[in-house]
C-alpha positions as CSV (number, residue, x, y, z in Angstrom):
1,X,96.3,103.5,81.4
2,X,96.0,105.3,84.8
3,X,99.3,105.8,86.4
4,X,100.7,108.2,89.2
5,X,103.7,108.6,90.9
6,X,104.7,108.6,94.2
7,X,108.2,110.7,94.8
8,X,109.4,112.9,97.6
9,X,111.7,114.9,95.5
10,X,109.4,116.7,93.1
11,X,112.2,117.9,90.0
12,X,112.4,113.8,90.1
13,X,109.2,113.1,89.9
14,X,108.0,115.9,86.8
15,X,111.2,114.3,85.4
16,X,109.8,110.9,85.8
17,X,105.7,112.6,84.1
18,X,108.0,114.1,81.5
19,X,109.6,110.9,80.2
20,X,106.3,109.3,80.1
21,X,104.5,112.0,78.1
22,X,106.8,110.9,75.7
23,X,105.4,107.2,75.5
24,X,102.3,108.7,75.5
25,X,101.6,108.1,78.9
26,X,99.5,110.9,81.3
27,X,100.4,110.7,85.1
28,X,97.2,111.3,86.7
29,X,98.6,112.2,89.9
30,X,101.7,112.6,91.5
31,X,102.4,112.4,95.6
32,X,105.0,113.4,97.8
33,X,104.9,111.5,101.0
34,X,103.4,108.2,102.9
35,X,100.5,111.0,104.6
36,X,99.9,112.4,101.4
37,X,99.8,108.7,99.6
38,X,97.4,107.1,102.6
39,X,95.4,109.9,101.8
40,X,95.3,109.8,98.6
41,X,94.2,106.3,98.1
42,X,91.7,106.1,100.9
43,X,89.4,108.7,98.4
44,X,90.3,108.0,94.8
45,X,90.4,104.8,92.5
46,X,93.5,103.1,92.1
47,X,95.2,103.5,89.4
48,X,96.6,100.8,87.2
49,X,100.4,101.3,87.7
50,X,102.4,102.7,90.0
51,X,105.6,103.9,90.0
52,X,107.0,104.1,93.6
53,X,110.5,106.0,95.6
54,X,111.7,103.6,98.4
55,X,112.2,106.3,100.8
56,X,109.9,109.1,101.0
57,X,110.2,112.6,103.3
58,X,108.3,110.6,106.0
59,X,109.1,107.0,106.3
60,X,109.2,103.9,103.7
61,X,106.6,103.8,100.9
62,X,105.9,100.3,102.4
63,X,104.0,102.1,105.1
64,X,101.3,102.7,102.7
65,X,100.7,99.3,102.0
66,X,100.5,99.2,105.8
67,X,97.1,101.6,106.1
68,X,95.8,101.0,102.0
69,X,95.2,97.3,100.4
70,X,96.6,99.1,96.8
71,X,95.2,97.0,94.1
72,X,98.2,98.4,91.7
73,X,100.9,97.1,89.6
74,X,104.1,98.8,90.9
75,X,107.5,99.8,89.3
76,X,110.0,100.2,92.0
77,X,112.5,104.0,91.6
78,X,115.3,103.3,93.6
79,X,118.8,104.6,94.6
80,X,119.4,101.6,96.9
81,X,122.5,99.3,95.7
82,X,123.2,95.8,94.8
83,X,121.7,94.3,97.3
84,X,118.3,95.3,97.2
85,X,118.3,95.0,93.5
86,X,118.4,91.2,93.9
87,X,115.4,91.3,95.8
88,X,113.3,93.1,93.2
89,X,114.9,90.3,91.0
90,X,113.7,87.7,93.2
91,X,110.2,88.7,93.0
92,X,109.7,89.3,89.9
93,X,108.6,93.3,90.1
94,X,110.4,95.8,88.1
95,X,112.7,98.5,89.1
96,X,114.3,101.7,87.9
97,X,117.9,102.4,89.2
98,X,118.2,106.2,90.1
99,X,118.9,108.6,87.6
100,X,116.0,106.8,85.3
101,X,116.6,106.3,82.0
102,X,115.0,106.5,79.0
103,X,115.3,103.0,77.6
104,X,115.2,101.0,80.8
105,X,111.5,103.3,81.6
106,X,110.7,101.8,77.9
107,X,111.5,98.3,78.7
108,X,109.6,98.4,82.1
109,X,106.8,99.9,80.9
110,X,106.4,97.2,78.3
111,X,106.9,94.6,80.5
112,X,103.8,95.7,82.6
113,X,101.3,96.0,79.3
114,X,103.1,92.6,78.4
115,X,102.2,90.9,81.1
116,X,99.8,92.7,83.3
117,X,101.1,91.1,86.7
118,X,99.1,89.7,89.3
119,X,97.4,92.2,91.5
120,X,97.1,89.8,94.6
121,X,100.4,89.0,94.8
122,X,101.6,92.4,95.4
123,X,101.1,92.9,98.9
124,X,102.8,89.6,99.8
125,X,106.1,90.6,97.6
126,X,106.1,93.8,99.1
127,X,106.5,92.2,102.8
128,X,109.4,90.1,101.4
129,X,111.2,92.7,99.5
130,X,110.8,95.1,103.2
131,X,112.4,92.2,105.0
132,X,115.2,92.1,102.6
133,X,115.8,96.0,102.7
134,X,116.0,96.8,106.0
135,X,117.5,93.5,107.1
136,X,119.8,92.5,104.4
137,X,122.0,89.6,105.3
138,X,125.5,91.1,104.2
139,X,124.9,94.4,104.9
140,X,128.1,96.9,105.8
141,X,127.1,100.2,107.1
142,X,129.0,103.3,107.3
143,X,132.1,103.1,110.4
144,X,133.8,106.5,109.8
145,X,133.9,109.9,108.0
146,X,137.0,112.0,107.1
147,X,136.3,115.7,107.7
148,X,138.5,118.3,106.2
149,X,139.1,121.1,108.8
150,X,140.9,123.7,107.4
151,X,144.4,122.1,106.1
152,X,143.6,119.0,108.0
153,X,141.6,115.6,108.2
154,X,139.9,114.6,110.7
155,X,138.3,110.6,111.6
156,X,135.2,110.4,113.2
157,X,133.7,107.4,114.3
158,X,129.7,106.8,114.1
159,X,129.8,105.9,117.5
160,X,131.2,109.3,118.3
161,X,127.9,111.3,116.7
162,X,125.4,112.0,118.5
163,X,122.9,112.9,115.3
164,X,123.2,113.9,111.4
165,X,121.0,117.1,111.2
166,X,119.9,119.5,107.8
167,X,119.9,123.1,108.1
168,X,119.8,125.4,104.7
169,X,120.0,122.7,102.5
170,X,123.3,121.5,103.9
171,X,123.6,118.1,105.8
172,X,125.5,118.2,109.1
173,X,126.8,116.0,112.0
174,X,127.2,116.4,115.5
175,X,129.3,114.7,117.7
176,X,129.2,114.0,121.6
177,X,132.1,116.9,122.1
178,X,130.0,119.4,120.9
179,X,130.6,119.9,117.5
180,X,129.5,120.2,114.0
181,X,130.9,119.4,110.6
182,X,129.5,119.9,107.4
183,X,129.1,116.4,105.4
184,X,128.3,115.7,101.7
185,X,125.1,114.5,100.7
186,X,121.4,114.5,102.3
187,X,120.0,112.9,105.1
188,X,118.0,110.9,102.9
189,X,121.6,109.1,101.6
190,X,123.0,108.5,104.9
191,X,120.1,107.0,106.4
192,X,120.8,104.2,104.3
193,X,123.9,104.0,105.4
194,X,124.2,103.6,108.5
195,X,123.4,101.0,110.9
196,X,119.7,101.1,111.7
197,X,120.4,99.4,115.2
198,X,122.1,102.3,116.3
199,X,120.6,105.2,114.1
200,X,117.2,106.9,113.5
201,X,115.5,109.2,111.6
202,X,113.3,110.8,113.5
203,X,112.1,113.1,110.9
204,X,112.8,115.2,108.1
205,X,115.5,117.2,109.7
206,X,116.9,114.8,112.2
207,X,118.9,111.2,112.4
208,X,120.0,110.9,115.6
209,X,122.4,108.0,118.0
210,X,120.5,105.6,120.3
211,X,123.4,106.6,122.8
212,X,123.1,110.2,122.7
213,X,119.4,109.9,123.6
214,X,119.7,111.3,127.6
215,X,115.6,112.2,128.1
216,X,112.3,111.2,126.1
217,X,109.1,113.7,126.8
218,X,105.7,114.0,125.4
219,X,105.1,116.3,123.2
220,X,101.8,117.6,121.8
221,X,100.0,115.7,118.8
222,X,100.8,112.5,119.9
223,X,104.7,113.3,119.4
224,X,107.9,113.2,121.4
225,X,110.5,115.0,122.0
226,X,114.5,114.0,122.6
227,X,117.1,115.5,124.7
228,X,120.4,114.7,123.1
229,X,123.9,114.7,125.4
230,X,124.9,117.7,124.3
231,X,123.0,118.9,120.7
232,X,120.8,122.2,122.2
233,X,120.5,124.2,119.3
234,X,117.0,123.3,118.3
235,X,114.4,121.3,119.5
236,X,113.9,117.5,118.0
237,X,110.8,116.1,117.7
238,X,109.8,112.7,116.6
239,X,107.0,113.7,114.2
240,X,103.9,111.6,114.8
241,X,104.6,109.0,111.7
242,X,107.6,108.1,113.0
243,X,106.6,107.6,117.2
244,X,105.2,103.7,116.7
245,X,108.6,103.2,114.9
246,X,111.2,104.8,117.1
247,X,109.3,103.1,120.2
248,X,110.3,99.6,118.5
249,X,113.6,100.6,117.8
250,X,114.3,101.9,121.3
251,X,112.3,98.2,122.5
């Protein structure tokens, strides 16, 4: 069985080849991002399963499927919550839940030698399942975050950010009076939740506020760069991957 793994955060993904060594399975390859995956595929044979992160360093694995015609089975890793479980459900593909473990990765991989699913109708459940991610029907997205400055809290409402950055490993926000405040968890957790209407990840570093957005300017390699109301302390760029994408979203 040829099988690879495509994962953005690589001690996930050698934890993911280490747990199949033990059922005897051999990851022939393992990828970190939708560039490195396009890439990937476009010169080597497909492989016969694949198991695929949701959100990678540079956009939605779904983008793949948007440059490659992968004639793979796929076993969905993902940290997203109820509601996008119900979709993997709905289309009969498997998914692991974030931490994987043991027995569940047994019980999937089964499944797949079981029943060998059908390789055309992969592309067409992965358009459904997209649709149900980024649009879900009773979605609730992140309103406010309590900051604790020095002995005090402090409420701050999303429409009073102007963009989540991460510097030194540490996730930050800024707001539109000039400030910063250090926030839990990565930018890769936030960006699922909060409201895709009015935020954007604009690349690895950066999510920023359709209202703090005060200037757009071309930048070299086919990239762009923002201006932000009051956020000056480095530039951000909308690296090329993302430029068809925020040109929608700004539509």
């Amino acid at each position: 069985m040829n099988v690879i793994i495509i994962e953005d955060e690589k001690p996930a993904a050698r934890r993911l080849s280490r747990m199949l060594a033990e059922l005897n399975i051999e990851v022939q390859q393992m990828l970190h991002s939708v560039e490195e995956s396009i890439n990937w595929f476009q010169s080597n044979s497909h492989p016969d399963l694949i198991f695929l992160d949701i959100q990678l360093s540079d956009g939605l694995s779904f983008e793949i499927f948007e440059e490659v015609t992968v004639k793979s089975a796929i076993i969905f890793t993902t940290a997203y919550d109820e509601y996008a479980l119900k979709a993997f459900k709905l289309n009969s593909i498997d998914y692991l839940l974030k931490p994987i473990d043991e027995d569940e990765l047994t019980i999937a991989v089964n499944k797949f030698k079981e029943h060998q699913p059908i390789q055309s109708n992969i592309q067409v459940n992965i358009d459904d399942i997209r649709k149900l991610l980024i649009n879900p029907v009773d979605r609730k997205y992140k309103k406010r975050f309590t900051i604790k400055v020095g002995q005090h809290l402090k409420i701050i409402n999303t429409e009073d950010i102007e963009c989540f950055y991460s510097e030194n490993k540490a996730t930050y926000i800024h707001t539109n009076a000039n400030r910063n405040y250090l926030i839990d968890n990565s930018l890769e957790y936030w960006q699922e939740e909060l409201d895709p209407e009015q935020f954007f990840r604009v690349n690895r570093t950066f999510i920023v506020h359709i209202n703090a957005i005060k200037d757009i300017v071309s930048y070299t390699n086919s990239r762009l760069q923002l201006k932000l109301e009051s956020y000056e302390d480095s530039e951000i760029i909308v690296s090329r991957e993302r430029v068809k994408d925020f040109k929608n979203w700004i539509d």
